[in-house]
N, CA and C atoms as an extended XYZ file, in Angstrom:
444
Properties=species:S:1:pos:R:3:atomname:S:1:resname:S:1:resid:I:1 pbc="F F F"
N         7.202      -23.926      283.561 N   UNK     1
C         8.290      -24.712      284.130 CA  UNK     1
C         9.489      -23.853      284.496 C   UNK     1
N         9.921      -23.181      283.589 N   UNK     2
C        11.137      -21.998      283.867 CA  UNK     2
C        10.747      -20.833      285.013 C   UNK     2
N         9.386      -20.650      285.201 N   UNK     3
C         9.255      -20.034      286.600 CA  UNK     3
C         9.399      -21.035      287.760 C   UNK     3
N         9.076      -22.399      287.608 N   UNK     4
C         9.037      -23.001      288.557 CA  UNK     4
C        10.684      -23.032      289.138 C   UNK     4
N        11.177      -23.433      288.037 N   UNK     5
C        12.472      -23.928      288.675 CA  UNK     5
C        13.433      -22.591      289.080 C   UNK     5
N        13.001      -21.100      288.396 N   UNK     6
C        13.670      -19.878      289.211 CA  UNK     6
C        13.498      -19.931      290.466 C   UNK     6
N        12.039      -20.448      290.977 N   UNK     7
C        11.750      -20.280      292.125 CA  UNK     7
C        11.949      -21.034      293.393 C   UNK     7
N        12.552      -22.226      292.533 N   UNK     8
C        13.084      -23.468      293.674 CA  UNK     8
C        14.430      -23.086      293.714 C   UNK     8
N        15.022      -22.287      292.549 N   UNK     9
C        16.444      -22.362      292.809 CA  UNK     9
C        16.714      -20.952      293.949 C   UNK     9
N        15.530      -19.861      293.637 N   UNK    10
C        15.848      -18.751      294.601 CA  UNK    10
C        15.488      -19.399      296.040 C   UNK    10
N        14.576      -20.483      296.315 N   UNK    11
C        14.434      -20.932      297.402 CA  UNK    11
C        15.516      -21.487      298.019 C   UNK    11
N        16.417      -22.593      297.464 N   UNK    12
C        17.852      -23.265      297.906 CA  UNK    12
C        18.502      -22.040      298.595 C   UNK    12
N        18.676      -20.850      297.292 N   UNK    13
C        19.631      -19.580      297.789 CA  UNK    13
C        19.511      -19.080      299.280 C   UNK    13
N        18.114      -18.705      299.551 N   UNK    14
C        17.653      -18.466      300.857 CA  UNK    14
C        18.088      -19.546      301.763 C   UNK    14
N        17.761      -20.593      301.871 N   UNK    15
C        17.432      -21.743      302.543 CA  UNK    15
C        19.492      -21.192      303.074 C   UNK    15
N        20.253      -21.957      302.031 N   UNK    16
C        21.824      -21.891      302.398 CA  UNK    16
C        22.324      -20.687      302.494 C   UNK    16
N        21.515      -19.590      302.496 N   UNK    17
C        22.276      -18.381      302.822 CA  UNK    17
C        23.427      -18.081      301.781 C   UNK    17
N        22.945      -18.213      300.470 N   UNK    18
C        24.207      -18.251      299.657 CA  UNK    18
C        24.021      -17.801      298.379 C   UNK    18
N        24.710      -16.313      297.787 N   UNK    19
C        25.015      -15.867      296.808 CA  UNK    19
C        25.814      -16.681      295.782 C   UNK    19
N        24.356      -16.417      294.944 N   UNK    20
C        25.386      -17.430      293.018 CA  UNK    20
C        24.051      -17.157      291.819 C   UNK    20
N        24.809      -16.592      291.128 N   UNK    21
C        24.064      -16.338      289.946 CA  UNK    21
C        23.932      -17.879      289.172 C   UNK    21
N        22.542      -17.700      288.726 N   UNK    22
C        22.097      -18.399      287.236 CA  UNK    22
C        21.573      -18.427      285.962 C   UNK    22
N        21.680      -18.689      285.379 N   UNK    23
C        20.950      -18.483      283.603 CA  UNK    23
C        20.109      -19.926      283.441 C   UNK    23
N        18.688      -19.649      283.177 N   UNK    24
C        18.192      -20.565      282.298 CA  UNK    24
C        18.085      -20.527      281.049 C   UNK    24
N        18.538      -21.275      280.221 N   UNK    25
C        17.904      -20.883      278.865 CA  UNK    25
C        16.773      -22.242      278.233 C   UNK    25
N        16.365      -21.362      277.429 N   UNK    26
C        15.427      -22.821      276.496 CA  UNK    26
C        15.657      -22.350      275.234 C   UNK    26
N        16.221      -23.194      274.169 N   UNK    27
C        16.384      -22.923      272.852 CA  UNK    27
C        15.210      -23.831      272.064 C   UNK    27
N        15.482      -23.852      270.863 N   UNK    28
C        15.122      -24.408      269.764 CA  UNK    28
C        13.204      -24.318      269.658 C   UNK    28
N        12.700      -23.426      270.898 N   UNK    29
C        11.031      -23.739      270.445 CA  UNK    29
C        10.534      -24.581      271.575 C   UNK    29
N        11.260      -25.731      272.864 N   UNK    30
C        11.086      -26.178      273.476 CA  UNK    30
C        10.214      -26.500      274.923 C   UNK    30
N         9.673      -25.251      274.857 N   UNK    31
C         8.967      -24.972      276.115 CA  UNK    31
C         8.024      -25.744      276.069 C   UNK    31
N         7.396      -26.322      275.184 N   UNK    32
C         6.214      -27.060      275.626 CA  UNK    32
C         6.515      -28.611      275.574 C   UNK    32
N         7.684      -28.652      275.441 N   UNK    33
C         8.397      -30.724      275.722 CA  UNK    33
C         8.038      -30.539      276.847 C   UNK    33
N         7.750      -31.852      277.521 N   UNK    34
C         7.606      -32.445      278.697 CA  UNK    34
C         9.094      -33.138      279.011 C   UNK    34
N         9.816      -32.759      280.053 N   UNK    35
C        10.581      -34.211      280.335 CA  UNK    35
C        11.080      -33.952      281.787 C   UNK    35
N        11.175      -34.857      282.589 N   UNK    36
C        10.886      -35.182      284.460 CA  UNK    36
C        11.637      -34.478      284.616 C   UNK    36
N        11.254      -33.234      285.253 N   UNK    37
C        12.135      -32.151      286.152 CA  UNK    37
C        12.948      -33.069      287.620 C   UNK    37
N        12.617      -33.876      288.070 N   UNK    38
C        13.269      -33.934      289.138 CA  UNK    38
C        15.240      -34.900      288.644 C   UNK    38
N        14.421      -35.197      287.789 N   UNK    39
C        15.870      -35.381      287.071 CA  UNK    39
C        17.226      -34.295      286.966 C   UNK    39
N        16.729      -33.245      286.775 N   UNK    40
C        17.252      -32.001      286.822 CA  UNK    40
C        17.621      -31.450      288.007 C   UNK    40
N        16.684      -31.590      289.003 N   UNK    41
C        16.464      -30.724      289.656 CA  UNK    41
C        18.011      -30.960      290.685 C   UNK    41
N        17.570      -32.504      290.651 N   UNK    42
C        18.506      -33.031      291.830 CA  UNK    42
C        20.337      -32.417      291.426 C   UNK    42
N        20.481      -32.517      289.656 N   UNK    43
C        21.953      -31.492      289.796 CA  UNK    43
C        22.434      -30.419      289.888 C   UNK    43
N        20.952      -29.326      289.723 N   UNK    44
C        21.227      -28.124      290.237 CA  UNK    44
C        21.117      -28.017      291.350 C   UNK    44
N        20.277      -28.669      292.636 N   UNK    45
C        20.762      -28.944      294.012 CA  UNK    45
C        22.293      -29.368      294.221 C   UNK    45
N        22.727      -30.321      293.096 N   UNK    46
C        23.509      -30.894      293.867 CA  UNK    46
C        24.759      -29.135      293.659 C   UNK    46
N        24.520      -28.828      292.464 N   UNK    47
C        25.802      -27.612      292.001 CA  UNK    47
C        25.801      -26.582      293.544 C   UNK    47
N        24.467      -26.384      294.147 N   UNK    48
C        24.141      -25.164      295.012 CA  UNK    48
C        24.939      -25.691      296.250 C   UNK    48
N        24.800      -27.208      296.831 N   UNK    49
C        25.018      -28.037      297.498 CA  UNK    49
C        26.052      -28.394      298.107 C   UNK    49
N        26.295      -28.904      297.001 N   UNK    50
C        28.141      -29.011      297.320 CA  UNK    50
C        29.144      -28.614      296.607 C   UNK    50
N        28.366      -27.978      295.440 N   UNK    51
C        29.821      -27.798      294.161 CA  UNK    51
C        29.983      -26.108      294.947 C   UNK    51
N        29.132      -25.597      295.265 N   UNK    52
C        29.561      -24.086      295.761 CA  UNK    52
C        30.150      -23.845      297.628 C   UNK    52
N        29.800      -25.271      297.972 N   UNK    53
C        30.284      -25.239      299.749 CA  UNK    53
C        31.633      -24.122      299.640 C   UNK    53
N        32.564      -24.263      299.034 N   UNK    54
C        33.905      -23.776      299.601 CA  UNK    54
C        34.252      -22.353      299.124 C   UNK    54
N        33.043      -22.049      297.958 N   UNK    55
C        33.392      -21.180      297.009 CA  UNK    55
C        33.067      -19.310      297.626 C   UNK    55
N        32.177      -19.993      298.835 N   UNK    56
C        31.405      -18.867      299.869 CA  UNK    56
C        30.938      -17.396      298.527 C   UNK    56
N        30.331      -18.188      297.802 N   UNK    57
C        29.744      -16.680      296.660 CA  UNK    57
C        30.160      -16.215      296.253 C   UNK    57
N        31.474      -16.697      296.047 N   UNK    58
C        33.003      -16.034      294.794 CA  UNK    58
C        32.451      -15.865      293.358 C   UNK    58
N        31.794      -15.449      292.673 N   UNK    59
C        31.737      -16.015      291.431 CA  UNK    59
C        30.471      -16.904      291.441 C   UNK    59
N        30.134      -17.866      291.960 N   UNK    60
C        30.068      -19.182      292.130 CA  UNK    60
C        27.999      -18.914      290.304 C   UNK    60
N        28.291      -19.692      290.189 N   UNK    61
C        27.377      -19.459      288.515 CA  UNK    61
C        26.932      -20.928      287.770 C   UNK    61
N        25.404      -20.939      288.180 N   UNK    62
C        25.089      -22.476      287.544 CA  UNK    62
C        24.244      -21.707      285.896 C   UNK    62
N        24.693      -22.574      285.008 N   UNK    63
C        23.799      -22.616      283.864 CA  UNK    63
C        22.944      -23.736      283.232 C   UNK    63
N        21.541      -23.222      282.754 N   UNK    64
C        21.264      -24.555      282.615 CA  UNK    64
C        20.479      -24.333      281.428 C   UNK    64
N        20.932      -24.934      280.523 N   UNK    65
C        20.578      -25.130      278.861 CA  UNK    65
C        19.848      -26.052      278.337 C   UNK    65
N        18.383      -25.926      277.593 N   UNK    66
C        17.361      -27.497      277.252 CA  UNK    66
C        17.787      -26.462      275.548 C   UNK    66
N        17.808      -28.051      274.810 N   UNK    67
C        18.352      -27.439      273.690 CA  UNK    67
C        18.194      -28.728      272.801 C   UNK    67
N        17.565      -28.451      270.908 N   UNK    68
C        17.482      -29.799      270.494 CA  UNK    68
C        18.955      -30.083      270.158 C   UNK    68
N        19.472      -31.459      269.902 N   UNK    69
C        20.783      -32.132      269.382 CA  UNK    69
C        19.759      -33.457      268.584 C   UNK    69
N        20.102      -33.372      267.456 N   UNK    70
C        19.465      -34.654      266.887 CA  UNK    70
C        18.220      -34.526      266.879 C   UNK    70
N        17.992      -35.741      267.360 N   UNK    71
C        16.048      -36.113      268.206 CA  UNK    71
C        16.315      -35.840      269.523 C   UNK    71
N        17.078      -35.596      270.071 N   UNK    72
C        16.738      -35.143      271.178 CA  UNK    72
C        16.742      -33.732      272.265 C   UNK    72
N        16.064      -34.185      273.319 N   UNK    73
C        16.267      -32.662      274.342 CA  UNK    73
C        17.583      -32.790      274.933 C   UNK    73
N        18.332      -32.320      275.152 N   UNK    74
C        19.752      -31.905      275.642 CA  UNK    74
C        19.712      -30.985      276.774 C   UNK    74
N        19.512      -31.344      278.116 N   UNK    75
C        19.570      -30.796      279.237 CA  UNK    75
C        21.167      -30.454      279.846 C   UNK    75
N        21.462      -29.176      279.765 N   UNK    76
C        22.919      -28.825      280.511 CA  UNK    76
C        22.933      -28.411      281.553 C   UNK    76
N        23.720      -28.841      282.941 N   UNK    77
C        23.475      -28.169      284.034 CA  UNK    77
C        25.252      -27.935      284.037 C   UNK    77
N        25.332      -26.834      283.947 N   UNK    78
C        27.162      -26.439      284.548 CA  UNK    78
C        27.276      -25.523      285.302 C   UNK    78
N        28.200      -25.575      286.123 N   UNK    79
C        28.715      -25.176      287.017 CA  UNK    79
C        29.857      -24.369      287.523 C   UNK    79
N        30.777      -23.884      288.266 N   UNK    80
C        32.056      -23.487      287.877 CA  UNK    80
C        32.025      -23.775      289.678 C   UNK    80
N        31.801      -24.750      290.078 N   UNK    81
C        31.998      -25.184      291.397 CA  UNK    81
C        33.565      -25.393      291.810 C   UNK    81
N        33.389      -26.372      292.969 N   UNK    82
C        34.865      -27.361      293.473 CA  UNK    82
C        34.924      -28.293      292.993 C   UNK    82
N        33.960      -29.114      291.614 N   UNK    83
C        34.217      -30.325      291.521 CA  UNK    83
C        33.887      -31.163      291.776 C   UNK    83
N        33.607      -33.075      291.497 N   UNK    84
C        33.043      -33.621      292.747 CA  UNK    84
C        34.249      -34.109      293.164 C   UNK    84
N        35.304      -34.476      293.048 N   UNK    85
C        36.439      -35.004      293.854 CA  UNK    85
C        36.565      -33.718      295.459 C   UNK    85
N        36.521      -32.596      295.092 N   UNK    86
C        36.461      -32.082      296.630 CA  UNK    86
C        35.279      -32.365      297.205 C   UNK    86
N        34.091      -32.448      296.534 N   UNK    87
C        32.529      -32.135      296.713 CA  UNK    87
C        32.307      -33.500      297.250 C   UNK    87
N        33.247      -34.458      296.857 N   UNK    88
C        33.076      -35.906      297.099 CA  UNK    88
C        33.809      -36.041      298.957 C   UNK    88
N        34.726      -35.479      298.948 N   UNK    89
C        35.329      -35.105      299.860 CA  UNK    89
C        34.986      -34.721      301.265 C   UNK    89
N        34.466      -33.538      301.269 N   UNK    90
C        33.390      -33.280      301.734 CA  UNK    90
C        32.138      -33.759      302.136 C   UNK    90
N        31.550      -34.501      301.321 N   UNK    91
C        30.489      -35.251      301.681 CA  UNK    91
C        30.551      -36.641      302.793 C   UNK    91
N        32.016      -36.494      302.360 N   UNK    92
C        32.068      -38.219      303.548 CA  UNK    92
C        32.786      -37.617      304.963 C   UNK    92
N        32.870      -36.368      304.791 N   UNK    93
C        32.863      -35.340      306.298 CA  UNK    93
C        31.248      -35.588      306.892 C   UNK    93
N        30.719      -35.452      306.041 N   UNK    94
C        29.482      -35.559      306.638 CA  UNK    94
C        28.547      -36.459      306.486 C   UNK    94
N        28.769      -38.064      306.138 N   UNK    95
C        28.463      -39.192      306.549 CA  UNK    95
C        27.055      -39.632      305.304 C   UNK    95
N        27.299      -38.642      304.131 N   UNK    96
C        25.884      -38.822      303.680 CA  UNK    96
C        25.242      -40.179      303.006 C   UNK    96
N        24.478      -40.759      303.058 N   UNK    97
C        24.051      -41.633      302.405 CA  UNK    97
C        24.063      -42.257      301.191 C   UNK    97
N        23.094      -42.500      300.359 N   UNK    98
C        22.787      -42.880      298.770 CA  UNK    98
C        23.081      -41.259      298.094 C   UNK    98
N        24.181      -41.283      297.344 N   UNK    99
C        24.156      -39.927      296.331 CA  UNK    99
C        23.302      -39.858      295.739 C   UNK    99
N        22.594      -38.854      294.931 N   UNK   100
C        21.669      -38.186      294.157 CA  UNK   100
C        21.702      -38.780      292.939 C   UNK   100
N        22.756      -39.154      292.551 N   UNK   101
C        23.580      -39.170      291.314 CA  UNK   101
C        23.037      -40.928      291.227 C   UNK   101
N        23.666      -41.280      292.085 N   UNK   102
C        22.892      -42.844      292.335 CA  UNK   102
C        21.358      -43.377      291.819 C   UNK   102
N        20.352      -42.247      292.548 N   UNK   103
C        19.481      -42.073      292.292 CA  UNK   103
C        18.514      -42.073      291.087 C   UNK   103
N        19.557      -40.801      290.371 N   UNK   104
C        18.956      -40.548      289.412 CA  UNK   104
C        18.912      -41.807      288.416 C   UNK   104
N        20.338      -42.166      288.111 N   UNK   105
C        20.869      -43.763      287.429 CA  UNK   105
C        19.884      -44.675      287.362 C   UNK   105
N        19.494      -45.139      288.641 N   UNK   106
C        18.419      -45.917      288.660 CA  UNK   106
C        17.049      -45.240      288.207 C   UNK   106
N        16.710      -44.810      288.408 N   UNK   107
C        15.262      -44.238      287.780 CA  UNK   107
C        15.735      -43.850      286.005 C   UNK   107
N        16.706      -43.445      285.771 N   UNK   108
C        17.085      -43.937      284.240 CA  UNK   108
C        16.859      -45.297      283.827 C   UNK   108
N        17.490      -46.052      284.184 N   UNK   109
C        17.393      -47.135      284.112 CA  UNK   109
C        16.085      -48.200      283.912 C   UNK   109
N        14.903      -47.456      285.103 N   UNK   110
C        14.005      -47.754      284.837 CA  UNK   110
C        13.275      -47.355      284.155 C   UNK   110
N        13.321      -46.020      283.802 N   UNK   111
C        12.432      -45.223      282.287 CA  UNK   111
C        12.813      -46.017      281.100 C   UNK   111
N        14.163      -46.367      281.055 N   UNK   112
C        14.924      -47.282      279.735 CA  UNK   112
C        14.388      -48.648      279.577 C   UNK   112
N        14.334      -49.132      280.497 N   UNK   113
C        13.349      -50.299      280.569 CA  UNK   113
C        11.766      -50.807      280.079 C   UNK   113
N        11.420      -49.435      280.237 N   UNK   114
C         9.825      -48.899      279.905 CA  UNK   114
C        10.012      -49.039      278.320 C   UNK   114
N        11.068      -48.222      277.798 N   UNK   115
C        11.342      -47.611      276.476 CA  UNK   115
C        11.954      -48.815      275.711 C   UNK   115
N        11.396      -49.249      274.485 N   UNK   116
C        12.422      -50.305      274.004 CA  UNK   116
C        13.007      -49.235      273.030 C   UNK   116
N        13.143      -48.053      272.713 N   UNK   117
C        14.217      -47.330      271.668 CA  UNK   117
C        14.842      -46.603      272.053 C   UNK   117
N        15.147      -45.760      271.444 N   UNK   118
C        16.334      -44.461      272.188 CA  UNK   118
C        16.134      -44.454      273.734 C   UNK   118
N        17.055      -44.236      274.107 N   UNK   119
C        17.487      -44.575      275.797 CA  UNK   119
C        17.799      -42.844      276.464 C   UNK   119
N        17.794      -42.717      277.223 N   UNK   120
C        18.164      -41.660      277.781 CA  UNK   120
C        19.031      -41.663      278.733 C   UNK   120
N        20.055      -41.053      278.319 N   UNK   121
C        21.537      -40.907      278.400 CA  UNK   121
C        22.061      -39.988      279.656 C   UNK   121
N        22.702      -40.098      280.410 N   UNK   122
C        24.018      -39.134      281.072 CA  UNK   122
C        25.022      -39.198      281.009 C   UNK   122
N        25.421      -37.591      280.728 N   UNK   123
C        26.748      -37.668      281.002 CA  UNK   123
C        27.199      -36.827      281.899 C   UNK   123
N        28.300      -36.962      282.754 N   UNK   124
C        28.908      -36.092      283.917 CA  UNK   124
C        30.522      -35.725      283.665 C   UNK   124
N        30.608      -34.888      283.407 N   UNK   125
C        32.161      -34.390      282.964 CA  UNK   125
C        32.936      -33.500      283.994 C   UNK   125
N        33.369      -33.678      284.570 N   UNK   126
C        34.958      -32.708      285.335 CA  UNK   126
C        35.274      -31.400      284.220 C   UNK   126
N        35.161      -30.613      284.683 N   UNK   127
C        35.709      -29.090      284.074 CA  UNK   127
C        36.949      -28.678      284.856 C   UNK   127
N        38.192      -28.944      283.606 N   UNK   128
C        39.411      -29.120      284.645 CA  UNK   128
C        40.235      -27.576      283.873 C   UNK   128
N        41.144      -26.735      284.493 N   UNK   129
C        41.974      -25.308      284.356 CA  UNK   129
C        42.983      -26.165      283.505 C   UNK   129
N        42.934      -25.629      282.355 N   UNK   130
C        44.379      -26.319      281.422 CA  UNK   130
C        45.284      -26.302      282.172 C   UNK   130
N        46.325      -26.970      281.854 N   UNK   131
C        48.360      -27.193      282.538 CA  UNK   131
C        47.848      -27.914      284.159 C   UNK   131
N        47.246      -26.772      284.594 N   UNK   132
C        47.063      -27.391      286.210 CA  UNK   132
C        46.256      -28.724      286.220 C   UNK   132
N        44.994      -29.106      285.736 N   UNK   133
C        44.676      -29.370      285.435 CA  UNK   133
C        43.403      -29.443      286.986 C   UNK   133
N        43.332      -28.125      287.472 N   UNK   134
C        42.257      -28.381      288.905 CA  UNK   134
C        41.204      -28.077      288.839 C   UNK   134
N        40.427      -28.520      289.145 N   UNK   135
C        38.498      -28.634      289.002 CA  UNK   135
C        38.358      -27.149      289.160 C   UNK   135
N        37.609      -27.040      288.260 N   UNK   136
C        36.399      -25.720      288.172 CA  UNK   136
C        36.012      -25.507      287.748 C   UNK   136
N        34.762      -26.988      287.958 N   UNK   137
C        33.053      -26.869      287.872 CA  UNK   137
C        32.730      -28.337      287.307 C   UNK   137
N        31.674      -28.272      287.057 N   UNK   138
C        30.781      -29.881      286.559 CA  UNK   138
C        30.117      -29.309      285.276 C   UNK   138
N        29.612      -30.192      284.098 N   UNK   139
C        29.018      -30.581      283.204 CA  UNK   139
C        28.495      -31.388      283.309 C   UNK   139
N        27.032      -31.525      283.297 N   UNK   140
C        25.852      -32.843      283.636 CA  UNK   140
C        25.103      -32.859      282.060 C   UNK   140
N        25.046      -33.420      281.307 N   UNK   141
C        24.296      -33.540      279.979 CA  UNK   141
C        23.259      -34.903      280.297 C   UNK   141
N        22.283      -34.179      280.262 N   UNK   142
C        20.936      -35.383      280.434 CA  UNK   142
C        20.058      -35.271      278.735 C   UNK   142
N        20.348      -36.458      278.176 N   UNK   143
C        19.898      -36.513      277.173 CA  UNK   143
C        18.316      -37.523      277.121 C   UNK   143
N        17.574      -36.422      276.839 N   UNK   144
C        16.174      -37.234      276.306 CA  UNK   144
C        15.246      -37.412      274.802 C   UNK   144
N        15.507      -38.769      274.620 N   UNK   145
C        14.726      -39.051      273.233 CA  UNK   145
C        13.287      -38.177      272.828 C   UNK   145
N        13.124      -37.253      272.037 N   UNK   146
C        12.113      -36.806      271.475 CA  UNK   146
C        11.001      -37.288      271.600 C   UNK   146
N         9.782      -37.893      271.634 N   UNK   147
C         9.060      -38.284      270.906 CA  UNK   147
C         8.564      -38.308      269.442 C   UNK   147
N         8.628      -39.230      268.629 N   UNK   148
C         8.092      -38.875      267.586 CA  UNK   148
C         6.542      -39.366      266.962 C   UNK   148
């Protein structure tokens, strides 16, 4: 899986013509959990996408951390992007449709439905510069119940 997704993410790079380092990590023993990559996939698109549009390869650095918390897998995707308030911005420059983010919600929603116990969770956090208080970057925490 961790080759797969080096290789979709070096593909985006090509595709947008665009310099940005990343780190995968996998902690706790995890490599052999199963849990729906496209869930994932869609916020490290979205970080390459739009959180780095303005940043033109400054820096620009996604990390992405599977890690146990509790019973569960703890998926981190961060960023040190524009944010989505610019990223949001931007996007209605260019007329786009159903967000990703939308997306994903619902297909949560419907896995949760499936599941009558532990639910699987998001969270999306703003990474804001103390005093100033101006975006730079996203925190996506996708939390998935273990199996036991």
């Amino acid at each position: 899986r961790k080759k797969e997704a080096v290789f979709h993410i070096s593909q985006i790079a090509i595709l947008i013509r665009q310099i940005f380092q990343y780190v995968i990590l996998v902690k706790d023993n995890l490599e052999q959990e199963h849990i729906p990559s496209f869930m994932i996939q869609i916020f490290v698109e979205n970080s390459i996408w739009h959180g780095f549009s303005d940043k033109k390869g400054k820096g620009a650095m996604i990390s992405i951390v599977f890690q146990k918390k509790q019973d569960y897998i703890v998926c981190e995707v961060i960023d040190n992007g524009i944010g989505r308030e610019k990223a949001e911005e931007n996007k209605k420059k260019q007329r786009q449709s159903k967000h990703g983010i939308d997306i994903i919600k619902e297909r949560i929603d419907l896995l949760n439905k499936r599941k009558n116990k532990r639910r699987i969770e998001l969270l999306v956090e703003d990474l804001l510069k103390p005093i100033t208080l101006d975006a730079v970057g996203t925190k996506v925490q996708l939390w998935f119940p273990l199996d036991n």
